[in-house]
C-alpha positions in Angstrom: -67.7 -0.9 21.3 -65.9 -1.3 24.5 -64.0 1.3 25.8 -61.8 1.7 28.9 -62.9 1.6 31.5 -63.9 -2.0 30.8 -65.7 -3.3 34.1 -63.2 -6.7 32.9 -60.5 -5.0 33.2 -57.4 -5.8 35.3 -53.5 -5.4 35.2 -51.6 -8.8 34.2 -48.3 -9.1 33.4 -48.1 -12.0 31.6 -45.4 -14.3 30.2 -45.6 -13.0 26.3 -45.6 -9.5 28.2 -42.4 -10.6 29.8 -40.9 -12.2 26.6 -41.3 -9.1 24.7 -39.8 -6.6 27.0 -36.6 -9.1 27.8 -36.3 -9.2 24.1 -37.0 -5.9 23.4 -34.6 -4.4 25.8 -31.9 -7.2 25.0 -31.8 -6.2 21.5 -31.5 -2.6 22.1 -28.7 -3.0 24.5 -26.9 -4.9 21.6 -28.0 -2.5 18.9 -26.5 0.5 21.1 -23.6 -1.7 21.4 -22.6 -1.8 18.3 -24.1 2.2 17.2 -27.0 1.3 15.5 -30.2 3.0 16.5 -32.4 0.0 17.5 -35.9 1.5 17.2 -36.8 -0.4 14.2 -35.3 -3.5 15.3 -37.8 -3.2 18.9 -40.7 -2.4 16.6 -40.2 -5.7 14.7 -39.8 -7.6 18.0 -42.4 -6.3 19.7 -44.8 -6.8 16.2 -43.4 -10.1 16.1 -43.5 -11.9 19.5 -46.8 -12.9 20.0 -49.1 -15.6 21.7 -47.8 -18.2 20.0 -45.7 -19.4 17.4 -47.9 -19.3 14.7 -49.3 -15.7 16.2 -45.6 -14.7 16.0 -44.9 -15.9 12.3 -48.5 -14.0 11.2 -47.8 -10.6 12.8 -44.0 -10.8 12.7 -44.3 -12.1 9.2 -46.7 -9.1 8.5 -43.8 -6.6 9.8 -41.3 -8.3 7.9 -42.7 -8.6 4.4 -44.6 -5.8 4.8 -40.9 -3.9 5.4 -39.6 -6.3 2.8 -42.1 -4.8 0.2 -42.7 -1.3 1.1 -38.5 -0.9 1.6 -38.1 -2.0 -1.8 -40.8 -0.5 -3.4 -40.2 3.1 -1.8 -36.5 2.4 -3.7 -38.2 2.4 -6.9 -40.3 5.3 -6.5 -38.1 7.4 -5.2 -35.5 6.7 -8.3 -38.5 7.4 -10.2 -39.0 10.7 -8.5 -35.5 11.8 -8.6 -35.4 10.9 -12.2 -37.7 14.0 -12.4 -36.4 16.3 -9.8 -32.7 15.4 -8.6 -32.5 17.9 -6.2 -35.9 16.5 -4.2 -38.4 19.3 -2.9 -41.2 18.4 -5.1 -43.5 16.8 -2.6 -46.8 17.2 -4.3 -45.5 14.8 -7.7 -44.4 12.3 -4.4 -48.0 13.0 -3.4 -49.1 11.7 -7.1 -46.6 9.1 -6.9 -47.7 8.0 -3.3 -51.1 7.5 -4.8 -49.8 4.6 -7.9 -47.2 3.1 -5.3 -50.0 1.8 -2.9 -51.9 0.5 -5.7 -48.8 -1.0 -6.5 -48.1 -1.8 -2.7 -51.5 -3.9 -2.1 -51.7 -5.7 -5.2 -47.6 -7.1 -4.4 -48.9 -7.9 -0.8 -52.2 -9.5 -1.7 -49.8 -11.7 -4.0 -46.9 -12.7 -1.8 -47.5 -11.3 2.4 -51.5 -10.3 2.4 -51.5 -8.8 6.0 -48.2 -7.2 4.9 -50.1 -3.8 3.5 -49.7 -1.3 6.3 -46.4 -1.7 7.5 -45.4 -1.4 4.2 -47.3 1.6 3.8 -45.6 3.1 6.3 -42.2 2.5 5.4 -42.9 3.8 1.9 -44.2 7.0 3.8 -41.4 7.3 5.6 -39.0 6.9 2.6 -41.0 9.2 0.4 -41.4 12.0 2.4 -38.9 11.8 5.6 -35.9 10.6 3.6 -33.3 12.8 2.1 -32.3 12.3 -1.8 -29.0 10.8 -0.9 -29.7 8.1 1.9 -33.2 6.8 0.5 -31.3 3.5 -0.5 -29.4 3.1 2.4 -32.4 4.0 4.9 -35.3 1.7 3.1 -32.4 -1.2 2.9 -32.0 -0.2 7.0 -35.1 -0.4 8.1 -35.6 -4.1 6.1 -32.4 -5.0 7.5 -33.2 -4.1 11.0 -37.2 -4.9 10.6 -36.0 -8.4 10.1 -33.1 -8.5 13.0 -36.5 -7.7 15.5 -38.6 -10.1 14.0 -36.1 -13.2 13.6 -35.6 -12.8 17.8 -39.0 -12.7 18.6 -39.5 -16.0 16.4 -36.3 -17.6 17.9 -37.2 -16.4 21.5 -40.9 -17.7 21.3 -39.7 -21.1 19.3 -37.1 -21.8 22.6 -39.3 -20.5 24.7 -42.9 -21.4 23.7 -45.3 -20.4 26.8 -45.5 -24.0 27.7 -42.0 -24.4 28.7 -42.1 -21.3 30.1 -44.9 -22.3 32.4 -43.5 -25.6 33.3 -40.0 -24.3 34.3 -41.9 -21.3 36.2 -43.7 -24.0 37.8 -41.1 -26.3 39.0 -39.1 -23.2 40.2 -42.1 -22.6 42.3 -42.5 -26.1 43.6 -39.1 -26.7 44.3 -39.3 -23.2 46.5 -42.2 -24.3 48.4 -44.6 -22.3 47.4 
């Protein structure tokens, strides 16, 4: 295993670097715009723009579904839960809960969005046990919502801007400068 210090090493900033923060920061700036906290929104652009187009559609795709799965299912549970105890503060039965929602969790993702399993472990983490009773719906329905406003950017910016136009345009900037 390789660990840093890698003798490799060096510092690049490279376009899909640039891409990401451009779109990462332009979407926050909108986000705050409008007063919506855009932290899940940057997390699905920044899981979502990668090398390529078909790099972006695997990892933005396992954000999204993932979300999409985990959201929904966390929804479900939860009722479930609070058909038991209204009033919340029985985390240990969440625990047990937990435990027959990821079952649940992987065999939905190995059926629709394979890769889609940890985000959407962590979103029903999240909802289970850092959501209050009455805005478990509205949060997991959120984060999809804004999960999927991140990702559909990164796939727009990297299908407009695929690294070989990028390059090009970079290029003839360049050449028409002189340098």
């Amino acid at each position: 295993m390789n660990l840093p210090p890698r003798p490799e090493f060096r510092l690049h900033v490279g376009w899909r670097t640039i891409k990401t923060a451009f779109t990462a920061a332009s979407v926050a700036i909108i986000y705050c715009l409008v007063g919506r906290n855009p932290a899940f929104a940057c997390i699905g652009v920044i899981f979502g723009l990668g090398y390529d187009m078909e790099d972006s559609v695997k990892n933005g795709g396992n954000r999204l579904f993932g979300t999409l799965i985990g959201g929904l299912l966390s929804i479900a549970v939860f009722w479930l839960y609070l058909l038991a105890f209204p009033q919340g503060g029985h985390t240990v039965y969440l625990g047990v809960l937990l435990g027959f929602a990821i079952v649940v969790l992987i065999l939905l993702c190995q059926r629709f969005w394979p890769g889609g399993v940890q985000p959407g472990g962590v979103v029903l983490c999240i909802v289970l046990f850092s959501t209050p009773v009455d805005t478990y719906v509205s949060y997991a329905l959120n984060r999809i919502f804004d999960t999927a406003i991140g990702v559909i950017a990164a796939l727009l910016v990297n299908y407009f801007l695929p690294r070989e136009r990028v390059t090009a345009a970079w290029d003839g900037l360049l050449h028409r400068l002189g340098r």
